[in-house]
TITITI-354381 format. One record per atom (N, C-alpha, C): residue number from 0; residue in one letter; y, z negated, x negated. Coordinates in pm, whole numbers. Example, Ala and Ser with C-alpha at 12.3 -4.5 7.8 and 13.67 -1.06 7.14 Angstrom:
BEGIN
+------+------+--------+--------+--------+
: resi : resn :      v :      w :      u :
+------+------+--------+--------+--------+
:    0 :    A :   -569 :   -780 :  -1319 :
:    0 :    A :   -450 :   -780 :  -1230 :
:    0 :    A :   -330 :   -780 :  -1320 :
:    1 :    S :   -225 :   -708 :  -1285 :
:    1 :    S :   -106 :   -714 :  -1367 :
:    1 :    S :      3 :   -787 :  -1290 :
+------+------+--------+--------+--------+
END
This chain:
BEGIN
+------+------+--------+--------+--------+
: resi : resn :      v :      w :      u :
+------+------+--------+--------+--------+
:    0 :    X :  15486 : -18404 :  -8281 :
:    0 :    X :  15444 : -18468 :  -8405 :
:    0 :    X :  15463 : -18620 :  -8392 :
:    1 :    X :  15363 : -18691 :  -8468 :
:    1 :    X :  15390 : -18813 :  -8441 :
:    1 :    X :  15507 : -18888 :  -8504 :
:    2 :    X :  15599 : -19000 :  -8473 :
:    2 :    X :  15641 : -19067 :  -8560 :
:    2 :    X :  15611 : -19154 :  -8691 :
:    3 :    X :  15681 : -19087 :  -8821 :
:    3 :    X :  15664 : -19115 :  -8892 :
:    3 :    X :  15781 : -19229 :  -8946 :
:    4 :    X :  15724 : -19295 :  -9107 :
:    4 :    X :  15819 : -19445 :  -9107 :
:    4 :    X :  15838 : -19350 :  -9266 :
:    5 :    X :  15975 : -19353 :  -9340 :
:    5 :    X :  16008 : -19334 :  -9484 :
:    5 :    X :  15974 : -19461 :  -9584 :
:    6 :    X :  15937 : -19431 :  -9713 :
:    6 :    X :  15889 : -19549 :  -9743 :
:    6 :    X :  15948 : -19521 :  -9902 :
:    7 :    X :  16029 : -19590 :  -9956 :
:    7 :    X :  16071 : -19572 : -10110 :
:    7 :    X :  16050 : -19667 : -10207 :
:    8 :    X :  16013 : -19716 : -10319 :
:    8 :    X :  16015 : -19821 : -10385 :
:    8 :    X :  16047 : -19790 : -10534 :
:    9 :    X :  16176 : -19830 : -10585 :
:    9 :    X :  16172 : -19797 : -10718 :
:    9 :    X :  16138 : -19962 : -10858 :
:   10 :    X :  16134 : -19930 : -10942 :
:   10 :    X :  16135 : -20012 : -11054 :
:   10 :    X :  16094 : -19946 : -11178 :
:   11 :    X :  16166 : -20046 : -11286 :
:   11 :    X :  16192 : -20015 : -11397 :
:   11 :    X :  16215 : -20098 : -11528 :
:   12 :    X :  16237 : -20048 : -11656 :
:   12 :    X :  16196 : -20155 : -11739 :
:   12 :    X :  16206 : -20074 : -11891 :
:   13 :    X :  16277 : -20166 : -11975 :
:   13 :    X :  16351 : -20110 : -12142 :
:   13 :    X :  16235 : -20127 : -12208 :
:   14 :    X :  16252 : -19998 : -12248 :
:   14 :    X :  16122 : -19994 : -12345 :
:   14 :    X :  16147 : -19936 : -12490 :
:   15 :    X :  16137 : -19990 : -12551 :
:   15 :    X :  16213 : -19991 : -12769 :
:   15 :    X :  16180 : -19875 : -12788 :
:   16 :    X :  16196 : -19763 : -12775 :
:   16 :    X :  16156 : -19618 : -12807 :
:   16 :    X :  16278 : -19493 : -12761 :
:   17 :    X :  16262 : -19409 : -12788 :
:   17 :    X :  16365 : -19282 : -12741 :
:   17 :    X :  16291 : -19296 : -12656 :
:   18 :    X :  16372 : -19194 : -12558 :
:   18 :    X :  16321 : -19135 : -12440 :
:   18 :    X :  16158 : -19000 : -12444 :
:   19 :    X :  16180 : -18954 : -12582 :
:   19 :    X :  16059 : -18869 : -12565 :
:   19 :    X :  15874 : -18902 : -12578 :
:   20 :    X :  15932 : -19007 : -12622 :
:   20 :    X :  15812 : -19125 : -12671 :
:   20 :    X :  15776 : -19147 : -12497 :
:   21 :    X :  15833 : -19217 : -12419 :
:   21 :    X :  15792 : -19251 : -12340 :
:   21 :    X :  15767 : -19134 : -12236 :
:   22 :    X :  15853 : -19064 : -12202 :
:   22 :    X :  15789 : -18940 : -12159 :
:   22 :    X :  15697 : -18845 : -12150 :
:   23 :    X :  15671 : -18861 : -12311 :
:   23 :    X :  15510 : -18781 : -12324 :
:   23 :    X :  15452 : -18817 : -12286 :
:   24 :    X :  15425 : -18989 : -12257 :
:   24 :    X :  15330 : -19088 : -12275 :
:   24 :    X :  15279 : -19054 : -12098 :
:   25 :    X :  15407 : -19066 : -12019 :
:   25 :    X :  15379 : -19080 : -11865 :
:   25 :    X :  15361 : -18948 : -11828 :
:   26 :    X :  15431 : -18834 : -11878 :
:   26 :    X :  15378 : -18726 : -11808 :
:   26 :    X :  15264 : -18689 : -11861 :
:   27 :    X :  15170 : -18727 : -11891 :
:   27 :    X :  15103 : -18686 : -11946 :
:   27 :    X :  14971 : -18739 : -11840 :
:   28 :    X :  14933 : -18736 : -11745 :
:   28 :    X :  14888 : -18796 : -11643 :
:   28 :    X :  14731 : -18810 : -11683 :
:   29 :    X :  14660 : -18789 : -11804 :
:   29 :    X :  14531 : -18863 : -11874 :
:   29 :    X :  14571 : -18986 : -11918 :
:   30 :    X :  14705 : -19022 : -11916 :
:   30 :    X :  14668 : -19168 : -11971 :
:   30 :    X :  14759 : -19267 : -11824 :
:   31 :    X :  14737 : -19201 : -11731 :
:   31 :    X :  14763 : -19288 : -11600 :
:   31 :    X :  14639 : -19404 : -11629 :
:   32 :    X :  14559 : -19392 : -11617 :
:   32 :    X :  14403 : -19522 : -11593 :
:   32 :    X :  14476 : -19590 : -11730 :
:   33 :    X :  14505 : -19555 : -11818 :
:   33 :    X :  14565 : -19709 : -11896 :
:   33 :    X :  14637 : -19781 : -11881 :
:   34 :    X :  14738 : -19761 : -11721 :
:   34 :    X :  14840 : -19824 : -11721 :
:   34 :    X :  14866 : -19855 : -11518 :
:   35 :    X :  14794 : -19747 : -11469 :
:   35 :    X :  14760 : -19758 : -11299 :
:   35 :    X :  14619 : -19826 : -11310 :
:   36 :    X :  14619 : -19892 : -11220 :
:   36 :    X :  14497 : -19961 : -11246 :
:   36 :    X :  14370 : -19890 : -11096 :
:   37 :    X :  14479 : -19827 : -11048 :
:   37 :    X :  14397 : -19740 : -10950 :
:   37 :    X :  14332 : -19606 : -10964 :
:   38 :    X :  14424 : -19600 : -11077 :
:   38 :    X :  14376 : -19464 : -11135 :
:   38 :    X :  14252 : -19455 : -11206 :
:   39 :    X :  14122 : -19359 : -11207 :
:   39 :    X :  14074 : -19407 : -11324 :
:   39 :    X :  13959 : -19272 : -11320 :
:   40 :    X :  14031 : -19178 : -11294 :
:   40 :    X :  13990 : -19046 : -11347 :
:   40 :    X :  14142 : -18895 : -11330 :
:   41 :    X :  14121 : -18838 : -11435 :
:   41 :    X :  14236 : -18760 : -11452 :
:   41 :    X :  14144 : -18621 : -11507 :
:   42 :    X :  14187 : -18504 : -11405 :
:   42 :    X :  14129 : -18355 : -11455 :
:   42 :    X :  14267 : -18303 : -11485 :
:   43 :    X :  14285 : -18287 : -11573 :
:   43 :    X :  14370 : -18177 : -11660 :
:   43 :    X :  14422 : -18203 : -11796 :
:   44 :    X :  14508 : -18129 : -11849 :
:   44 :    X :  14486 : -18079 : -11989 :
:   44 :    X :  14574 : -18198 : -12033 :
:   45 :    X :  14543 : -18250 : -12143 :
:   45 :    X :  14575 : -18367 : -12228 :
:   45 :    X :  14724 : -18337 : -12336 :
:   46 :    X :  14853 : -18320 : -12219 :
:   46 :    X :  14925 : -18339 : -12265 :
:   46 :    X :  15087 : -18356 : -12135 :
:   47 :    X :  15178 : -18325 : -12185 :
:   47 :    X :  15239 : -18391 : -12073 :
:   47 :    X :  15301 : -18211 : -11969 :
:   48 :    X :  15291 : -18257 : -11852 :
:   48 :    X :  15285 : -18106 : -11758 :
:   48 :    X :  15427 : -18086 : -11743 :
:   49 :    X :  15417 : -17974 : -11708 :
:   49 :    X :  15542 : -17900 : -11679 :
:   49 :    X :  15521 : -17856 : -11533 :
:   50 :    X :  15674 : -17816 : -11522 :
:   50 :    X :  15705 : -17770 : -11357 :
:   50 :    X :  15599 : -17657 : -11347 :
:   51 :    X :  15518 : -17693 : -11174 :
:   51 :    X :  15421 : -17568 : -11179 :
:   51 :    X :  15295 : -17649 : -11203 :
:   52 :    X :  15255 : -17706 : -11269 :
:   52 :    X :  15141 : -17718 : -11298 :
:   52 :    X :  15088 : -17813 : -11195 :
:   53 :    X :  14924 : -17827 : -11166 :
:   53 :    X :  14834 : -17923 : -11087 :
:   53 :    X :  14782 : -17972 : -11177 :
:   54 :    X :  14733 : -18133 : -11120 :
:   54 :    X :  14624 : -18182 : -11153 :
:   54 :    X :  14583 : -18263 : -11078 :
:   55 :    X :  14446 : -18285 : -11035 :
:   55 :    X :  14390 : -18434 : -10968 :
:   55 :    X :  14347 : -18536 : -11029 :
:   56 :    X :  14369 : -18627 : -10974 :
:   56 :    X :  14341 : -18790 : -11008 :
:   56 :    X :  14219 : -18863 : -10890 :
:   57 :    X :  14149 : -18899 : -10949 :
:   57 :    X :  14030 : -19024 : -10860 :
:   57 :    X :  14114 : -19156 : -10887 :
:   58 :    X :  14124 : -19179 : -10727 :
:   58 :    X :  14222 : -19274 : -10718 :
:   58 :    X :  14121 : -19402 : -10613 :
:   59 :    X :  14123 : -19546 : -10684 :
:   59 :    X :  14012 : -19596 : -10588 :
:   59 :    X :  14084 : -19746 : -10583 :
:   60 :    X :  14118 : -19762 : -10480 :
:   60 :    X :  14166 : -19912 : -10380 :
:   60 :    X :  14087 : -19959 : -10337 :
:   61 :    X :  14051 : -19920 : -10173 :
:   61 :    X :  13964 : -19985 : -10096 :
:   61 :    X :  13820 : -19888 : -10092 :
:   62 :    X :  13857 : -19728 : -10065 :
:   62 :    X :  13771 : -19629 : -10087 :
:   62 :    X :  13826 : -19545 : -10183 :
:   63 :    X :  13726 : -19473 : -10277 :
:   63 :    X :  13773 : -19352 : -10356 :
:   63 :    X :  13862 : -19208 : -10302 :
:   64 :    X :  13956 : -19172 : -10337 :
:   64 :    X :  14046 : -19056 : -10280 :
:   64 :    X :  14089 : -18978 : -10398 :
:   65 :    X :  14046 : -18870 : -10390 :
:   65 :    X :  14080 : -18766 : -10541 :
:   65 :    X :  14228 : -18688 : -10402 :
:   66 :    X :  14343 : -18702 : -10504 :
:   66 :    X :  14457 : -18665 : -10475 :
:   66 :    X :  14486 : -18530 : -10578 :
:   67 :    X :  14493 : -18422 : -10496 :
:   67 :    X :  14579 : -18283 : -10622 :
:   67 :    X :  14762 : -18319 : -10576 :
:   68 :    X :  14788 : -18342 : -10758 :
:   68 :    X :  14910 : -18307 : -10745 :
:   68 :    X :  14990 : -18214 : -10820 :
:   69 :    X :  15120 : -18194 : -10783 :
:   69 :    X :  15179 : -18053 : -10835 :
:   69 :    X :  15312 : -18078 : -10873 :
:   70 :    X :  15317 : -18062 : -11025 :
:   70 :    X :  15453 : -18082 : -11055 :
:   70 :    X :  15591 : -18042 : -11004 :
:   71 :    X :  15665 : -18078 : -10938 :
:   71 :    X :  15783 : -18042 : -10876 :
:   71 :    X :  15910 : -18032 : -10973 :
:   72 :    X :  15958 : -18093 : -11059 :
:   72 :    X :  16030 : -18117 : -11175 :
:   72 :    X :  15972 : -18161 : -11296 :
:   73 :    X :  16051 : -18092 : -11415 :
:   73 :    X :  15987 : -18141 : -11536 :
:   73 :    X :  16129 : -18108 : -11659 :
:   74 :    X :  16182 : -18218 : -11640 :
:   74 :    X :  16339 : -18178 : -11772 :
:   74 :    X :  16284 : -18279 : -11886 :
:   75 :    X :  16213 : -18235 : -12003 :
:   75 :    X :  16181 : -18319 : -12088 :
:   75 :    X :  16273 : -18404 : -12110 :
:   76 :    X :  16215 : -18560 : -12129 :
:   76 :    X :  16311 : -18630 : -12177 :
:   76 :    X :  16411 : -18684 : -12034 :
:   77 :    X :  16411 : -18624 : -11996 :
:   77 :    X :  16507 : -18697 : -11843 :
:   77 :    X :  16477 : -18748 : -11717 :
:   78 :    X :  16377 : -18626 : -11656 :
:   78 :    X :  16312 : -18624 : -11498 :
:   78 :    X :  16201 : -18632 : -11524 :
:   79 :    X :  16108 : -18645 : -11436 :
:   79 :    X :  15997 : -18597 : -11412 :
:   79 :    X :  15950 : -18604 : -11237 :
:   80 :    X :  15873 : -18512 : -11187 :
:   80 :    X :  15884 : -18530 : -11029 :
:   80 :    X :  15749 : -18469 : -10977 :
:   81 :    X :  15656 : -18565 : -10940 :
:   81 :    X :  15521 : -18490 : -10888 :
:   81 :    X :  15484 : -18534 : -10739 :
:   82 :    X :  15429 : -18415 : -10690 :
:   82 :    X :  15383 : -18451 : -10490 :
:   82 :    X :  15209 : -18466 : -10479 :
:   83 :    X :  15228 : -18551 : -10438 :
:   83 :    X :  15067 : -18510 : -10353 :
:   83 :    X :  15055 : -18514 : -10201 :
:   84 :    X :  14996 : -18449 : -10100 :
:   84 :    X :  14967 : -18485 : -10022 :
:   84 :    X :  14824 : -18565 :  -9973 :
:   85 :    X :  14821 : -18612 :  -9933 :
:   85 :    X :  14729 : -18713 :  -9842 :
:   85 :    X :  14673 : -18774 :  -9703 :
:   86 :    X :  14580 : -18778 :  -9667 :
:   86 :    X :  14557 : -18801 :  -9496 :
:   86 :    X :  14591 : -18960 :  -9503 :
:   87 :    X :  14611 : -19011 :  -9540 :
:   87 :    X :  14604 : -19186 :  -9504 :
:   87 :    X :  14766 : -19263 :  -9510 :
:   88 :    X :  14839 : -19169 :  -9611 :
:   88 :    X :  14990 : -19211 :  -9586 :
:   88 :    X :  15095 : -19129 :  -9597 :
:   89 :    X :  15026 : -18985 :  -9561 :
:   89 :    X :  15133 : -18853 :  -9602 :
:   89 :    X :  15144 : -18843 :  -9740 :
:   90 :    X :  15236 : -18738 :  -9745 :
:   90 :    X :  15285 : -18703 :  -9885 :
:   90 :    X :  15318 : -18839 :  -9996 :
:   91 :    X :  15328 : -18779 : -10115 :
:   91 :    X :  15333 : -18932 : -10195 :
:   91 :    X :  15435 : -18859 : -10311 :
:   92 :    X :  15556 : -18918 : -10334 :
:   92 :    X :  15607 : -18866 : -10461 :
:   92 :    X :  15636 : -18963 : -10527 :
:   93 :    X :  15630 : -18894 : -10701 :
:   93 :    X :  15646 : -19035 : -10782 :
:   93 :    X :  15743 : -18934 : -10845 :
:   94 :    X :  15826 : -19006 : -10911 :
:   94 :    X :  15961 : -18924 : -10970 :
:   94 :    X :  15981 : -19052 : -11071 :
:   95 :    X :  15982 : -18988 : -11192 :
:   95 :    X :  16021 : -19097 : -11356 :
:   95 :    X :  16184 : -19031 : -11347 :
:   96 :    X :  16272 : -19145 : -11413 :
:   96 :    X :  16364 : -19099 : -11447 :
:   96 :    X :  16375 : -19153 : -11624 :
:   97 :    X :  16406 : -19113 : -11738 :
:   97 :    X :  16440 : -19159 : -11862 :
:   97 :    X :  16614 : -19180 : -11894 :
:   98 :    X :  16623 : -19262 : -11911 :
:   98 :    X :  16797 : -19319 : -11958 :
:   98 :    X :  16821 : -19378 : -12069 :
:   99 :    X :  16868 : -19330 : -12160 :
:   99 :    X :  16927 : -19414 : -12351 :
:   99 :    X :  16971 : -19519 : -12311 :
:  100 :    X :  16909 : -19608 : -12392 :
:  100 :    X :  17008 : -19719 : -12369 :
:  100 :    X :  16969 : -19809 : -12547 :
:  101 :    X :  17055 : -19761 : -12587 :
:  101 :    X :  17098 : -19739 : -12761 :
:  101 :    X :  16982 : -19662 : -12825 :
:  102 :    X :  16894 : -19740 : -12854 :
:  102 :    X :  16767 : -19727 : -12947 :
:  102 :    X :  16656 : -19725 : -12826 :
:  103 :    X :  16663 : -19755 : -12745 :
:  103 :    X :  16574 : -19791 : -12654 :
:  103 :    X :  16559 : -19708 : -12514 :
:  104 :    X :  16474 : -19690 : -12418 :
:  104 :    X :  16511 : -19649 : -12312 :
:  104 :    X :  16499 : -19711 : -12156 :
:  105 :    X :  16579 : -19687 : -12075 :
:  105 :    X :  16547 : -19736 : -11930 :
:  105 :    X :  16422 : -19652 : -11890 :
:  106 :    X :  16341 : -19697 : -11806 :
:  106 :    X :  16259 : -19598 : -11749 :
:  106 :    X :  16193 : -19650 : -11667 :
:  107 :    X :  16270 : -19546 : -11519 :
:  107 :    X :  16238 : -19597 : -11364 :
:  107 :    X :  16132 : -19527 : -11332 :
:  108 :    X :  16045 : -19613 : -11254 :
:  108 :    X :  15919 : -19491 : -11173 :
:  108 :    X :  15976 : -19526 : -11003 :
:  109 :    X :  15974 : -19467 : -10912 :
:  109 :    X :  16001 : -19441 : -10803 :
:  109 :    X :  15898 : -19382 : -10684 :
:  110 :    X :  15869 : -19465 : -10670 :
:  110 :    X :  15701 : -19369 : -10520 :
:  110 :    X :  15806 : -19339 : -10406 :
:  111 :    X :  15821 : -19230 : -10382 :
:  111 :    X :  15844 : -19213 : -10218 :
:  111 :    X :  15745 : -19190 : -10136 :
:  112 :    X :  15714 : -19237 :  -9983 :
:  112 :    X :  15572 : -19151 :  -9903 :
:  112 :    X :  15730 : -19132 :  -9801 :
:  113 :    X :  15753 : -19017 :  -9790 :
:  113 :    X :  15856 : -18976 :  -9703 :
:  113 :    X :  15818 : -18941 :  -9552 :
:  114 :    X :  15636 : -18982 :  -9511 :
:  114 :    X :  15617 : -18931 :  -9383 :
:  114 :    X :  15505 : -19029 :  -9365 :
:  115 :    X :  15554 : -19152 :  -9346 :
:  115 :    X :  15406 : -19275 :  -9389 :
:  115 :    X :  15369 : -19324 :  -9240 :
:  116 :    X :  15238 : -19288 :  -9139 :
:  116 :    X :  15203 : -19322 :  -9051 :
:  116 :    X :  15261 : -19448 :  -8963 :
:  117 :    X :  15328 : -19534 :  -9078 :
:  117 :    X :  15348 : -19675 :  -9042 :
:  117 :    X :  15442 : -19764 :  -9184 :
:  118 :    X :  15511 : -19841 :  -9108 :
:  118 :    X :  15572 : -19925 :  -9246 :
:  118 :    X :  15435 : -19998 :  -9289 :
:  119 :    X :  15500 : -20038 :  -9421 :
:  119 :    X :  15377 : -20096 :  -9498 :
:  119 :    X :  15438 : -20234 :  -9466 :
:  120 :    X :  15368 : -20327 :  -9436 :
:  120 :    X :  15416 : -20491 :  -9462 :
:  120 :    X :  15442 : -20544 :  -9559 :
:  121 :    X :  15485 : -20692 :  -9530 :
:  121 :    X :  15531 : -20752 :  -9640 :
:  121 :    X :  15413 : -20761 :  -9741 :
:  122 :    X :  15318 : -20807 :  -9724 :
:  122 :    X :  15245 : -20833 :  -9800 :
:  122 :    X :  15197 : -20687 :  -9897 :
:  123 :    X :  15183 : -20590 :  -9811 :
:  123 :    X :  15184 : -20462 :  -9868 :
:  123 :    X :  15232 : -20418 : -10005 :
:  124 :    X :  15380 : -20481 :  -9927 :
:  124 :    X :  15474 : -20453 : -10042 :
:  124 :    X :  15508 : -20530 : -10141 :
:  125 :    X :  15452 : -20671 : -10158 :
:  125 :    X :  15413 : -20761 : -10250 :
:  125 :    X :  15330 : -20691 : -10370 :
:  126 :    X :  15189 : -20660 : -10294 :
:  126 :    X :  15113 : -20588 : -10389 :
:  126 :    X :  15172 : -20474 : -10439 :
:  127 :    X :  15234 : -20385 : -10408 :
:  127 :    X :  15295 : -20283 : -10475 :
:  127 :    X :  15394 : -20278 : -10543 :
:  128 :    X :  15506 : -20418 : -10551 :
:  128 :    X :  15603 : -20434 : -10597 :
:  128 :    X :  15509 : -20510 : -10753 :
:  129 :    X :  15386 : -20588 : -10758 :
:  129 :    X :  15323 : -20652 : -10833 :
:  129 :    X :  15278 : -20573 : -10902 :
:  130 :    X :  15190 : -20462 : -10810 :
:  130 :    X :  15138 : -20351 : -10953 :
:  130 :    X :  15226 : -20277 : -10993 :
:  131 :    X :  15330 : -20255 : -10979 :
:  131 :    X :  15403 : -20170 : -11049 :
:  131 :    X :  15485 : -20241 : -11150 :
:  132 :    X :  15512 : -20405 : -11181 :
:  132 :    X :  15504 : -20435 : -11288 :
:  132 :    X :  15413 : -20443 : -11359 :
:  133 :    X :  15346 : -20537 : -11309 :
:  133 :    X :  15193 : -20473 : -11427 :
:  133 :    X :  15188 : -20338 : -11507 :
:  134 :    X :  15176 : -20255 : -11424 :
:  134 :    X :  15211 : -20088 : -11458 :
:  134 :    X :  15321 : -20049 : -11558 :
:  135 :    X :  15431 : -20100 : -11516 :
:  135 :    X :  15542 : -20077 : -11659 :
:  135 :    X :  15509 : -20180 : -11729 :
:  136 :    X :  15466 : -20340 : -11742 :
:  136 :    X :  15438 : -20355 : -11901 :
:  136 :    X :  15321 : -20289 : -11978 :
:  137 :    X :  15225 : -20239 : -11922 :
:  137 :    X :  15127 : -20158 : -12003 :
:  137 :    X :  15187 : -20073 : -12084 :
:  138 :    X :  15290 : -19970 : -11969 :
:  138 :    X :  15359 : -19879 : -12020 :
:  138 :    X :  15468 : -19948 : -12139 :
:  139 :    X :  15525 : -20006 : -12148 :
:  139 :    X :  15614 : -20078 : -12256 :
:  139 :    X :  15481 : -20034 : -12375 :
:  140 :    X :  15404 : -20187 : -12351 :
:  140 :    X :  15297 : -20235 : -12417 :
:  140 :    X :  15247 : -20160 : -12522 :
:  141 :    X :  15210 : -20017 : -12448 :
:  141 :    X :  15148 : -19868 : -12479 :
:  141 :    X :  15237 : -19764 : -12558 :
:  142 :    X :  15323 : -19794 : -12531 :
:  142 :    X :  15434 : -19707 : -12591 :
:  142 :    X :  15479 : -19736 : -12724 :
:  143 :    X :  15584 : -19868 : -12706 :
:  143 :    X :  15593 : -19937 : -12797 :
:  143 :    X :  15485 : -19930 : -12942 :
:  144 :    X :  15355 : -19988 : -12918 :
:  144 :    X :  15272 : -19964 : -12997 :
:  144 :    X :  15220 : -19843 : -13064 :
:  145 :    X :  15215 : -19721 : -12982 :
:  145 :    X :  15220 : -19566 : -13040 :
:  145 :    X :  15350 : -19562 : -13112 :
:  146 :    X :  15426 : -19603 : -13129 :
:  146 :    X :  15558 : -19583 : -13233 :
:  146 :    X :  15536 : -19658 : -13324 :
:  147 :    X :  15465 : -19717 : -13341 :
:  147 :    X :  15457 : -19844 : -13457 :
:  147 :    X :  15414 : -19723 : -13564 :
+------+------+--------+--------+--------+
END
C-alpha cells in the first residue's frame, strides 16, 4: 500500500444559542450550501441525521465530486461524526463537537483525511484554515438569527 500522510484541522467559535439550536442547524446537512461554500447540493431528508444514516453532497472546487456520507456518531446536543470516502484524498471525517458555555455555545468542526495521498501545503492550508472561518461565521450568523 502506498504511503499515506494524516491530516487534522480543527476550529471553532461561540455562538449566543444552546447547544440544540446549533446542532440541528449543522446536522442537518441541507443547510451545508449556506454556510460551505463548496457545498451546493444535499440529497437527504431535511432534518438533522442520526447514527446510521447516508447522505450525498455535490461538492465543487476545482471539479464537481458527489461524496456519500454515513453517519458514524450522533449524541444530540454534544457529538456529531460523519465519513466519506473519496479517490482524491482518502477518507474525510468531519466530527462537530457542542460545549455550554453559559447561555451560549462553543462549537468545534474538525476535518480529519486520516489516509491523504500527500501533505497538503502551506498554502493549502491557508485556504482551509480561511474557509473554515468563513464557514463558522455563517454558522454563528445563521443560527443566531433563527433564534431571534
Amino acid at each position: 500500500m502506498a504511503d499515506t500522510v494524516a491530516f487534522e484541522r480543527s476550529h471553532h467559535i461561540l455562538i449566543d444559542t444552546p447547544a440544540q439550536a446549533v446542532y440541528d442547524y449543522v446536522t442537518n446537512p441541507n443547510t451545508w450550501p449556506e454556510w460551505i461554500a463548496a457545498s451546493h447540493h444535499i440529497d437527504c431528508p431535511d432534518r438533522p441525521l442520526r447514527k446510521g444514516e447516508t447522505f450525498e453532497e455535490k461538492w465543487q472546487t476545482r471539479a464537481e465530486v458527489l461524496l456519500r456520507w454515513t453517519v458514524l456518531e450522533s449524541v444530540p446536543h454534544r457529538l456529531w461524526v460523519a465519513t466519506a470516502d473519496t479517490d482524491f484524498i482518502g477518507p474525510i471525517v468531519v466530527q462537530y463537537t457542542f460545549e455550554p458555555a453559559g447561555d451560549a455555545t462553543r462549537y468545534t468542526r474538525t476535518v480529519r483525511n486520516p489516509a491523504r495521498p500527500k501533505a497538503p501545503t502551506p498554502e493549502m492550508i491557508a485556504r482551509i484554515d480561511a474557509e473554515a472561518q468563513t464557514a463558522l461565521q455563517n454558522i454563528k450568523r445563521n443560527v443566531e438569527a433563527r433564534a431571534r
